[in-house]
N, C-alpha and C positions, 0 to 999 in steps of 0.2 A: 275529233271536233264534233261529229254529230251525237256520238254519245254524250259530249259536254251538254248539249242541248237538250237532248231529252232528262237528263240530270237536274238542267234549270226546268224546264216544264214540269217537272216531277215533282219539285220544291214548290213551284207556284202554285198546284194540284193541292200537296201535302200540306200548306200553309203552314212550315215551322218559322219559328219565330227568327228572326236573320242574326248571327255573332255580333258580339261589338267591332269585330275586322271589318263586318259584312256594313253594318250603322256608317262606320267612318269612313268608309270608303265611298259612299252615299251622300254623307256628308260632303265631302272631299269634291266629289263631283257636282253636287248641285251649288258649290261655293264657286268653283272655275267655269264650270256652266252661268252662272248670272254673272262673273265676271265679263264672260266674253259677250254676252247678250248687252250687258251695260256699252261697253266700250265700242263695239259695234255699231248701236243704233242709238245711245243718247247722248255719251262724251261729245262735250266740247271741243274744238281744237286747243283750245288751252289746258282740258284736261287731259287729255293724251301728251302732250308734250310737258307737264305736270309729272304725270306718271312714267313716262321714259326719262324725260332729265333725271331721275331719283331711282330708277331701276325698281321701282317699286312693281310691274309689269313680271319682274322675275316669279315672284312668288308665286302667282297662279301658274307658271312654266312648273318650278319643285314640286307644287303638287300637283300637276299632270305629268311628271313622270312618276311619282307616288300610282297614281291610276294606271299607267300605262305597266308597273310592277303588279297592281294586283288584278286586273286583267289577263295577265300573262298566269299569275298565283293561279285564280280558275279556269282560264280557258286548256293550259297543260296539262298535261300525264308524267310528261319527264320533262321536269324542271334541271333547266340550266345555264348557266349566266350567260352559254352563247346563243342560247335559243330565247333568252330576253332581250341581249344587247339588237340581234338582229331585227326583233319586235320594235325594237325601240328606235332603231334606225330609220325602219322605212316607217313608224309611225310620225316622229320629230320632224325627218326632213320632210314627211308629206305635208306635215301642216307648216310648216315655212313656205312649201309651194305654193300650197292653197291661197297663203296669205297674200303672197306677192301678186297671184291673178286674180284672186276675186274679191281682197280687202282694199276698196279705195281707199281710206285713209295710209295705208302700209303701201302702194300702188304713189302715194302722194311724197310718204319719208323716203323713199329709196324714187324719186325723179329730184326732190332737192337736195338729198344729203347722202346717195349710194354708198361714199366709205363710213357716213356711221351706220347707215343700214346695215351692214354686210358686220359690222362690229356687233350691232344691236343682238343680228340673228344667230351671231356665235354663240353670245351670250346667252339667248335663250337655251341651244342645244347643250350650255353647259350644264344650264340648271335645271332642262329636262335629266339631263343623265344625273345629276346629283343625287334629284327625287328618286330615280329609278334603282339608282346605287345605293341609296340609304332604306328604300324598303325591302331592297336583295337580301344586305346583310342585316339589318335589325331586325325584321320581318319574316323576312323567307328563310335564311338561313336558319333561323331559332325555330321552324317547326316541321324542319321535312322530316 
């Protein structure tokens, strides 16, 4: 890991130009990044239960397991699907915790409606793993 780091410092040093993996993925994250900054601090309550009634809320989930595959892409040496899924585990289920303690609107849906909470956040874990499973084999698999 600490060699990963001076790798990235070395790249920031050497200013080459980033891949189009490297762009997308950038992409990818400043897209779920202002998603959750939206949703957080200006949504509506109408708009939040807008976007869960519709599972529209999934989306930024696939592509945060998308991130959380190509996080793993860079941050590894030996790439492999069990040393992702466990990446992936304690990454998803941490941020289901977080949500539950420290997101008062998410703190508000699971004290009125805990069995669809508890459905909500399967949900989510599903479609973090999707993302993470669709950039294993489309992505990672096509280039080790």
């Amino acid at each position: 890991m600490t060699q990963k780091l001076i790798d990235f410092l070395e790249y920031l040093v050497n200013n080459r130009l980033p891949s189009k993996k490297e762009k997308a993925l950038f992409f990818i994250f400043a897209t779920v990044f202002a998603y959750g900054v939206y949703t957080m601090a200006f949504a509506s309550q109408t708009t939040l239960k807008f976007l869960g009634a519709h599972n529209i809320d999934k989306i930024p989930h696939i592509l945060a397991g998308v991130i959380i595959s190509g996080t793993y892409e860079w941050a590894s040496r030996h790439r492999s699907f069990r040393g992702l899924a466990l990446m992936f585990i304690f990454i998803a289920i941490g941020w289901e915790i977080f949500e539950i303690s420290f997101v008062p609107n998410v703190k508000y849906f699971y004290q009125i409606s805990p069995d669809l909470w508890r459905l909500d956040t399967i949900g989510d874990i599903v479609a973090d793993f999707l993302g993470t499973y669709s950039y294993w084999v489309f992505v990672m698999k096509r280039t080790k």
